[in-house]
C-alpha positions as CSV (number, residue, x, y, z in Angstrom):
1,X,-8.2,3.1,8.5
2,X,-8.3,-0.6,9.7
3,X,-4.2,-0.6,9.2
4,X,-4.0,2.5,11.0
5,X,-6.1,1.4,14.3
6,X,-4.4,-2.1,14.1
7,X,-1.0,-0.3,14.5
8,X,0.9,0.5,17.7
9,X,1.5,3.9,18.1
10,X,5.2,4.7,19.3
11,X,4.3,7.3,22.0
12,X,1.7,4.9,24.0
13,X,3.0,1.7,23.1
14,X,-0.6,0.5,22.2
15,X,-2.9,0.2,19.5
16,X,-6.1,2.7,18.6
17,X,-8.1,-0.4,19.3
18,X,-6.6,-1.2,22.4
19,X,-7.4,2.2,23.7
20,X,-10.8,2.8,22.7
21,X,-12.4,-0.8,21.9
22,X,-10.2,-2.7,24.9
23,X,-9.2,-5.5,22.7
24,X,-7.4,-5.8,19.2
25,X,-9.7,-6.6,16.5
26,X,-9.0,-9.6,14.0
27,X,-8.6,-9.2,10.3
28,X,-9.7,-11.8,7.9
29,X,-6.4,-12.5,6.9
30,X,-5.6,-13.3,11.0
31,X,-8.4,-15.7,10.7
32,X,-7.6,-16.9,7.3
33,X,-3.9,-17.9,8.4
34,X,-3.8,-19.1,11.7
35,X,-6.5,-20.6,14.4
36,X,-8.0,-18.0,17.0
37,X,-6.3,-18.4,20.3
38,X,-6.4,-16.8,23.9
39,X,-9.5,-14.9,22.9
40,X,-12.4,-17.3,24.1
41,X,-13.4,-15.0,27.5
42,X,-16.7,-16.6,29.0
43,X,-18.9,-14.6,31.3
44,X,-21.3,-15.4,33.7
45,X,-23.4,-12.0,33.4
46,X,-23.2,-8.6,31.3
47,X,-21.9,-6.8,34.5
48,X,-18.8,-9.1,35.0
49,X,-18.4,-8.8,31.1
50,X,-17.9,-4.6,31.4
51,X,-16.3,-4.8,34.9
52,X,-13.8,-6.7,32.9
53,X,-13.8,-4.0,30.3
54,X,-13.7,-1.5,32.6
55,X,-10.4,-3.0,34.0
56,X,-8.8,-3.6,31.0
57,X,-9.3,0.1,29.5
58,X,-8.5,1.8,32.9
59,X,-5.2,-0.2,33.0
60,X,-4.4,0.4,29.3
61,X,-5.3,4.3,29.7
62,X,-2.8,4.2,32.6
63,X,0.3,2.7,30.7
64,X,-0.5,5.2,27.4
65,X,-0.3,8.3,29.6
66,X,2.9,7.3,31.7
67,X,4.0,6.1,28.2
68,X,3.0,9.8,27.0
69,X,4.6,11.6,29.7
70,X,7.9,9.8,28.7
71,X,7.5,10.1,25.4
72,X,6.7,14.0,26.2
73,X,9.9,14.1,28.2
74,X,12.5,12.8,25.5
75,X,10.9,15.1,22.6
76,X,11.2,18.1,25.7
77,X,14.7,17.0,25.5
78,X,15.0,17.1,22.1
79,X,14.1,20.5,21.9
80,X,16.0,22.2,24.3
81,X,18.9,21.0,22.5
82,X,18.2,23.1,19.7
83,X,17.0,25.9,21.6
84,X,19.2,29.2,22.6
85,X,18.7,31.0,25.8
86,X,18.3,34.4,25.7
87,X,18.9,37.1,28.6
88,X,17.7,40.7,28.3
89,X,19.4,43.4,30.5
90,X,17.7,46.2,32.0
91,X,16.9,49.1,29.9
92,X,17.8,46.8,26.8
93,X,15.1,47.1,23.9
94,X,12.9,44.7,22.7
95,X,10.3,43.8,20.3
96,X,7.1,42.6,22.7
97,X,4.1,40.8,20.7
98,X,0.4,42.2,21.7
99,X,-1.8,39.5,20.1
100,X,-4.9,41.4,18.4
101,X,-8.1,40.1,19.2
102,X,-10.3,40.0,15.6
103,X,-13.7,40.8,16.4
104,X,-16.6,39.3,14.1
């Protein structure tokens, strides 16, 4: 699961972690192999530590959703390719679908 959140995702451009934990985590092979850098943050008080947070996940939630609409766009794209349109003239028959409700 670790791999999984530490990847980027190819619709939002970001990681799991990015989104929900607004930061990338380390693994112990990251610390193992090379020195922590650009991570050492120091705040004054706990409410300029999750103003800071707040920031950062507000502006990361932005970029994945215009990332997602674009993303949403190409596969719409895509699709239509593929897809046939169909016209119906009047008085023609056709086969109409009435969902059943299952009670219970």
């Amino acid at each position: 699961m670790a791999a999984y959140r530490a990847s980027r995702h190819e619709s939002t451009k970001f990681t799991p972690n990015m989104l929900v934990l607004g930061r990338e985590n380390r693994a112990l092979a990251d610390l193992v192999l090379s020195p922590v850098q650009g991570q050492s943050e120091q705040f004054d008080s706990v409410d300029d530590y999750v103003f800071d947070l707040q920031s950062k996940l507000l502006e990361a939630h932005r970029l994945a959703r215009s990332h997602l609409h674009v993303a949403a766009e190409s596969r719409k794209e895509t699709y239509d390719i593929k897809v046939k349109r169909t016209t119906f003239g009047v008085g023609q028959w056709v086969w109409y679908l009435i969902p059943r409700k299952l009670v219970g």
